[in-house]
C-alpha positions in Angstrom: 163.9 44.4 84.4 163.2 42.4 87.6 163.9 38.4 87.4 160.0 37.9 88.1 159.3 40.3 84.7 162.1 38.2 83.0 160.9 35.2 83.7 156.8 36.3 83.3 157.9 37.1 79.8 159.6 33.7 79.0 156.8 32.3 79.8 154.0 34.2 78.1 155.2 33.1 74.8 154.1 29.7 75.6 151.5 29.9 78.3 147.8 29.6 77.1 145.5 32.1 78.7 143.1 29.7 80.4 145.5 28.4 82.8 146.0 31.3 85.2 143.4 33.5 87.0 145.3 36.8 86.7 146.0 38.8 90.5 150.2 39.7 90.5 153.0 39.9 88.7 154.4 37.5 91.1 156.7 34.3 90.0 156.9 32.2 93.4 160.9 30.6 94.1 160.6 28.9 97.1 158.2 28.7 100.6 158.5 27.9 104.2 156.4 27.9 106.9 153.5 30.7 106.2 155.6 32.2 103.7 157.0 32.8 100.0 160.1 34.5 98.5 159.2 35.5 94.6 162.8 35.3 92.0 163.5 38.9 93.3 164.3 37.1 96.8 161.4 39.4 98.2 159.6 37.3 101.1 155.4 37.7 101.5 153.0 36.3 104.4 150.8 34.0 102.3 147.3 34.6 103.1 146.4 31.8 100.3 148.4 28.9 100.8 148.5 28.0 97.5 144.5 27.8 96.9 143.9 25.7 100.3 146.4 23.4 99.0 149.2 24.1 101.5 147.1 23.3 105.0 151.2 22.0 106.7 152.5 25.0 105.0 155.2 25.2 102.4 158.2 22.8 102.7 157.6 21.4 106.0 160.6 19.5 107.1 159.1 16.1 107.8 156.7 16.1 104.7 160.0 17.0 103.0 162.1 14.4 104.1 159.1 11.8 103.1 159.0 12.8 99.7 163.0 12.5 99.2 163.0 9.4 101.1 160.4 7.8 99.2 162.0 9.4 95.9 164.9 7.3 96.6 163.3 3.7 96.7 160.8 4.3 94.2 159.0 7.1 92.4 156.1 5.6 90.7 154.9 2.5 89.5 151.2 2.5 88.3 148.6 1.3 91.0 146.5 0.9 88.8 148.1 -2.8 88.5 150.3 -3.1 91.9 150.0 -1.3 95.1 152.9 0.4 96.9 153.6 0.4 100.4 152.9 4.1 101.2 149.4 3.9 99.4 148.5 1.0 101.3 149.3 2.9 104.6 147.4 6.1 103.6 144.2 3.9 102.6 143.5 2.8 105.8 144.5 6.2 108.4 142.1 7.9 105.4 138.8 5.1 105.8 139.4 6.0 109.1 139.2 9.3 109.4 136.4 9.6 107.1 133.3 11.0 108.5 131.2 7.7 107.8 130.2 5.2 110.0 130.2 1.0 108.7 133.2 -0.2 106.3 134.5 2.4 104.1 136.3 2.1 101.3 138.0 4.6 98.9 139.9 5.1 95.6 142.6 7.5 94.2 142.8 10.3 92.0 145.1 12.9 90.9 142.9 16.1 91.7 139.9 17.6 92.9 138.4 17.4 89.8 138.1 13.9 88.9 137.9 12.9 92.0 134.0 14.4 91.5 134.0 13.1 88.4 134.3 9.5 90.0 131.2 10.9 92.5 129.0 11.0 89.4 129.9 7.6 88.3 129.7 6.0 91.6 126.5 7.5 92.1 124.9 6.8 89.1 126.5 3.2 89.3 125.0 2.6 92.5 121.6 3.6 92.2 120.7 3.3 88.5 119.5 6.8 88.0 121.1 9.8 86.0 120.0 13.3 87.5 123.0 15.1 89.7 121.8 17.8 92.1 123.9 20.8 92.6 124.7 24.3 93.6 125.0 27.4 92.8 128.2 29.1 93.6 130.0 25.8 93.8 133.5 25.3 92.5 133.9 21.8 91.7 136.9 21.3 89.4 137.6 21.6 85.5 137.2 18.5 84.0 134.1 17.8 81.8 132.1 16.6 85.0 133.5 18.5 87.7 132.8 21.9 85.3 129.7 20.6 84.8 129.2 20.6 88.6 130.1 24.0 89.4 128.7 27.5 88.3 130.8 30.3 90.2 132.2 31.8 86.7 130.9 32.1 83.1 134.4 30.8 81.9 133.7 27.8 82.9 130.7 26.7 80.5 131.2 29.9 77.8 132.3 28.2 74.6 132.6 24.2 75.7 128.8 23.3 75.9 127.5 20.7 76.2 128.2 20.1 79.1 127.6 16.8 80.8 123.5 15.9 80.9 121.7 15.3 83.8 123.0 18.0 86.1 120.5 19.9 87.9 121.4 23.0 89.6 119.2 24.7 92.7 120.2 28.2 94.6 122.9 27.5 97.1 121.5 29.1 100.6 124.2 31.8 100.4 124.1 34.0 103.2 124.6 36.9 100.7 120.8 36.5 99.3 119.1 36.9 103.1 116.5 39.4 102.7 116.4 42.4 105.1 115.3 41.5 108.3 114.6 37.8 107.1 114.9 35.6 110.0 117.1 32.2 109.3 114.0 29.9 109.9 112.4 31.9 107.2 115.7 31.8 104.9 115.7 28.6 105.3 112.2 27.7 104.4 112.6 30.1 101.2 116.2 28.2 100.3 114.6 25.0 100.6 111.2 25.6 98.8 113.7 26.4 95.6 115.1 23.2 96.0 112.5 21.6 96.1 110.6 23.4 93.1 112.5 21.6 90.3 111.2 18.1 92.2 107.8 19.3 92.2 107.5 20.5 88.4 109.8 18.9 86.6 112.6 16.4 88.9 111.2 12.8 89.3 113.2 11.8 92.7 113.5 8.2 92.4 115.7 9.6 89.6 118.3 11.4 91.2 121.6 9.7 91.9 123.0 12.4 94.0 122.9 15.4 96.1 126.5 17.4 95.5 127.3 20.4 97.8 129.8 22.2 99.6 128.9 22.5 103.3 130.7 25.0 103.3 131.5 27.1 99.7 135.4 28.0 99.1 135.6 29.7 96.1 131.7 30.8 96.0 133.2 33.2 99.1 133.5 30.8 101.9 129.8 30.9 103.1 128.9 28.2 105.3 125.1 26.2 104.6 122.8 26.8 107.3 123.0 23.7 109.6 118.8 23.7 109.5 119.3 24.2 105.2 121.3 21.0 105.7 120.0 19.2 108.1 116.3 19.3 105.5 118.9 18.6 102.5 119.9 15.1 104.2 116.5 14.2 105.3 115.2 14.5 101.1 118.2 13.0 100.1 117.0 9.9 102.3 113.1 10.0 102.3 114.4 9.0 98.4 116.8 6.8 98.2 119.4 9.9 97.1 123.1 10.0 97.8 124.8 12.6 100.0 127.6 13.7 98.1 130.3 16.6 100.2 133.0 17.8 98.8 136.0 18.5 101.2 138.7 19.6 98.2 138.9 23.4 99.7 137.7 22.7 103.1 138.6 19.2 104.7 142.0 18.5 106.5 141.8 20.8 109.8 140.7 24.0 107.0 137.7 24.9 108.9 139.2 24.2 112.4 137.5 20.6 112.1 139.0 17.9 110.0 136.2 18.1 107.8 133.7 21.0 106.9 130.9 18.2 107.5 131.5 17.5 111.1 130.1 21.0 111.9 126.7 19.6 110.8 127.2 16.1 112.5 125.2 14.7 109.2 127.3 11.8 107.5 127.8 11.6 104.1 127.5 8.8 101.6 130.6 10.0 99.8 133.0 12.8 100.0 135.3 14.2 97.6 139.2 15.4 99.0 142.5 16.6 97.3 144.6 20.0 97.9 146.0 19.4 100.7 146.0 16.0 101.0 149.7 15.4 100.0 150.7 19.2 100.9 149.7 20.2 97.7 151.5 16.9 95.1 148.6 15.7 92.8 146.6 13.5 94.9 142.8 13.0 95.5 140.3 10.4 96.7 136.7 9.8 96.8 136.0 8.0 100.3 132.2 6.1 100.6 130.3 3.6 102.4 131.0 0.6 101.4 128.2 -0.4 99.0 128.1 2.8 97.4 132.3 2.6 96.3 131.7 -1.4 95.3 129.4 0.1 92.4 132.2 0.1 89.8 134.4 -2.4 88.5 138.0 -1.7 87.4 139.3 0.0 85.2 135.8 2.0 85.6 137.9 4.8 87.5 141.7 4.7 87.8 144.6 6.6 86.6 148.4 5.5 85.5 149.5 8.0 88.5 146.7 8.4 91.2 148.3 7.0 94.4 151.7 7.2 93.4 154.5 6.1 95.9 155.8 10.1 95.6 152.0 11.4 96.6 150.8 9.1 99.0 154.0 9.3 100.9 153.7 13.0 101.4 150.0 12.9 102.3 151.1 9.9 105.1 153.4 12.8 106.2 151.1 15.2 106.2 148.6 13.5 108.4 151.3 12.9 110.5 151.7 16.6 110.3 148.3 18.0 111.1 147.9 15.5 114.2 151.3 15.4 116.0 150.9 19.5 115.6 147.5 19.6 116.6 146.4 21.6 113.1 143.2 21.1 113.6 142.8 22.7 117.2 145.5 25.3 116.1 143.7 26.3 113.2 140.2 26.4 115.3 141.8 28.6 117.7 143.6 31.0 115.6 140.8 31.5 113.5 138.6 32.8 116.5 141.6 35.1 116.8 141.6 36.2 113.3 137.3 36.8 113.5 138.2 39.1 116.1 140.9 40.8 114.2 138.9 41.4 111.3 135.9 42.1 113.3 137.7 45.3 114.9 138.7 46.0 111.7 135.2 45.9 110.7 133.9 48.9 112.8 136.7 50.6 112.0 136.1 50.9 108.4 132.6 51.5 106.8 133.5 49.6 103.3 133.9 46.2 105.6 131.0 44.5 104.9 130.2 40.7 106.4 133.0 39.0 108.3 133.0 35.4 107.8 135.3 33.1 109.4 135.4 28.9 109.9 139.1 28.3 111.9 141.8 29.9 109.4 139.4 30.2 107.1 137.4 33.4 106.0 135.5 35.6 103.6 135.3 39.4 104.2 133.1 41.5 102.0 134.2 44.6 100.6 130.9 47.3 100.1 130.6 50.8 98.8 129.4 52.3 102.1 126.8 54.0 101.1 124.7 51.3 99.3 125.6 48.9 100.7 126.8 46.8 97.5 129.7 44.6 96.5 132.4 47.0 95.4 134.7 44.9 93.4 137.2 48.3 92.4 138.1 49.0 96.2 138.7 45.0 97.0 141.2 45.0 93.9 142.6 48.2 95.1 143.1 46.8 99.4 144.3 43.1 97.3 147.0 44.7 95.4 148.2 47.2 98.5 148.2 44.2 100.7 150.6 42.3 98.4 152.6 45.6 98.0 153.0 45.8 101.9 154.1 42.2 101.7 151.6 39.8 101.4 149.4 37.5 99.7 146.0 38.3 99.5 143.4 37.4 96.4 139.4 38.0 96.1 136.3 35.6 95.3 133.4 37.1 93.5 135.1 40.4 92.8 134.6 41.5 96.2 135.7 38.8 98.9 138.9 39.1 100.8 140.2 35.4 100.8 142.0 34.6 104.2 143.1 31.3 103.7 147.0 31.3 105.4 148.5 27.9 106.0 147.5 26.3 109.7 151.2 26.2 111.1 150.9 30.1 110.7 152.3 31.5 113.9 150.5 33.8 115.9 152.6 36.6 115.5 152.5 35.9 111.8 148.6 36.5 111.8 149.0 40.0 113.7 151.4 40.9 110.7 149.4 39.6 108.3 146.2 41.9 110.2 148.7 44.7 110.8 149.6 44.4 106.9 145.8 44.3 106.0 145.1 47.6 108.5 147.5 49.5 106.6 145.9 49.0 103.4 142.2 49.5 104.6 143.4 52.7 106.0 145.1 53.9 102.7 142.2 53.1 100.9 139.9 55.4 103.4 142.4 57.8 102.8 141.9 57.5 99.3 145.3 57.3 98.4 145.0 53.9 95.9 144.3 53.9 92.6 143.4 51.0 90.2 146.5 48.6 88.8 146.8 49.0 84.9 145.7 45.5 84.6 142.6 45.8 86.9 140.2 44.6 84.3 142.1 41.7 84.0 141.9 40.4 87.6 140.3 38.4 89.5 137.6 35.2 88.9 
């Protein structure tokens, strides 16, 4: 039996089904750089970066050296009583960077999650009103609020309603719904009179606390919000007096080749939600907001024993140190144009290459039956599990996506393997020489 079996099997005996989306039979050892080597010392290109939560890649040296410096002097001590001299450095390069003109403030999680479960609390705090918009698609976390939020799987409402009141979802303007030969204008128009419908019939807009979206979705396929869609989105939300609320968990930090998914809109948000990558992948998220807005709640209204932790906040002060000194942002806008054209070649070279979708290192490519035209979620599980066979890490959205996430200090000969890798496994699959994994039915969101 190989050491990744062994250990799989350890752990089954104690691991409850709901905390792992099943793809491989994979048990990661140790990363660096754009890679991983599983307990069999095998090495992959990682295509993932551990869910958009490695943007520095794995192990960089100086976020390293931060997190064993700062181990050394002190590993926590709660925040929510004293500050600590990393977590007052990262508050202010973070109200800095934020996309948000006037005095910003912000406060500290430990995830994704609640940090949008502190967006519904500071929006409802600030305006007096209950109703949450949101999207379909959108993948917003797991606690109570941040499930609540999202709808891109059943498992994450089957058997736990009810689910937090006053949430109010509307179609997401998904690229995927555009009718044949549907122009954008008139996409947009459609996308926005469904929005609009539950206002007209049912919605009272002095109501609404908040507007919550992805500009661009992550685990709803990464499908970027037309900028018109948005543009009318932001206008509503302020014709009534409603929060603009973006959440930058899977995007932000140099993801889309922009330090923030928002800034291809030029829109500013009243808050914005960030984690992942914000300490290289350590439990740490914040909620950053004009001023007012964040001044809604009194402590201890939203604060955690750990959030800001000297450990976290040291690696995220390294991180930022990372993505600027090495011009991740730039990098991962450039590279990306050069993995668009690598997938786009691969696109007329096979017919079951549907849409190509790519923000800097950052992309969603469909996989379709050719002759229909329609998502063909056996063939993506099929090129998913031959791509990590050849060597590297590769997993699918919606059944039929190809997630290309890889981690912005990728190399650029490291992204021709990674396309050279993904080539060979498109052209087996033509060939027809792949067949289903015995645990196929198991895979996948």
């Amino acid at each position: 039996m190989d050491k990744n079996q062994e250990a799989l099997q350890t752990e089954q005996a104690a691991l409850a089904p709901t905390s792992r989306i099943k793809y491989f039979d994979l048990v990661v050892q140790s990363g660096s750089g754009a890679t991983i080597t599983d307990m069999n010392g095998r090495q992959y290109l990682d295509l993932l970066s551990s869910a958009s939560a490695t943007n520095t890649g794995h192990c960089h040296p100086h976020v390293v050296q931060a997190i064993q410096e700062q181990a050394a002097r002190l590993i926590q001590y709660t925040p929510a009583y004293f500050a600590n001299e990393p977590e007052t450095q990262l508050a202010g390069r973070l109200t800095h960077l934020a996309p948000i003109s006037g005095p910003v403030r912000l406060l500290w999680g430990n995830s994704g999650s609640d940090a949008n479960d502190a967006v519904i609390k500071l929006a409802r705090a600030y305006t007096g009103r209950q109703y949450i918009v949101c999207f379909t698609g959108a993948y917003h976390g797991s606690t109570y609020g941040s499930m609540s939020l999202s709808s891109v799987s059943l498992n994450m409402s089957r058997k736990m309603a009810p689910l937090l009141p006053g949430i109010v979802k509307v179609p997401y303007p998904d690229s995927h719904d555009r009718l044949p030969q549907e122009s954008e204008t008139a996409f947009v128009e459609r996308m926005f009179a469904a929005f609009k419908q539950p206002f007209d019939t049912y919605l009272p807009a002095e109501e609404v606390a908040a507007i919550v979206i992805e500009p661009i979705q992550g685990d709803g396929g990464i499908v970027k919000a037309p900028q018109a869609y948005l543009d009318k989105i932001h206008q509503f939300a302020q014709q009534h007096g409603i929060l603009l609320a973006v959440d930058e968990i899977n995007q932000g930090l140099g993801r889309t080749g922009k330090w923030w998914s928002i800034d291809h809109f030029q829109i500013e948000p009243d808050l914005m939600s960030i984690g992942k990558s914000l300490a290289s992948g350590l439990p740490l998220s914040a909620v950053l907001g004009r001023e007012e807005v964040m001044a809604a709640l009194d402590a201890p209204g939203n604060l955690f024993t750990t959030s800001g932790n000297p450990i976290t906040t040291a690696a995220a002060n390294a991180t930022i140190d990372v993505i600027e000194n090495e011009n991740l942002v730039e990098k991962s806008s450039s590279l990306g144009l050069k993995a668009q054209a690598g997938f786009q070649k691969l696109q007329q070279k096979y017919a079951f290459i549907g849409d190509v979708r790519m923000y800097g290192l950052n992309g969603g490519i469909d996989i379709v039956d050719p002759q229909t035209q329609q998502p063909d979620p056996q063939a993506t599980t099929k090129l998913i599990y031959r791509i990590y066979e050849l060597g590297a890490i590769m997993i699918s959205l919606r059944g039929n996506i190809l997630r290309f996430q890889p981690p912005l200090v990728m190399t650029e000969a490291q992204l021709n393997q990674a396309l050279q890798i993904i080539d060979q496994a498109c052209q087996d699959l033509a060939a027809d020489k792949l067949s289903l994994p015995e645990n196929a039915a198991e895979i996948g969101w």
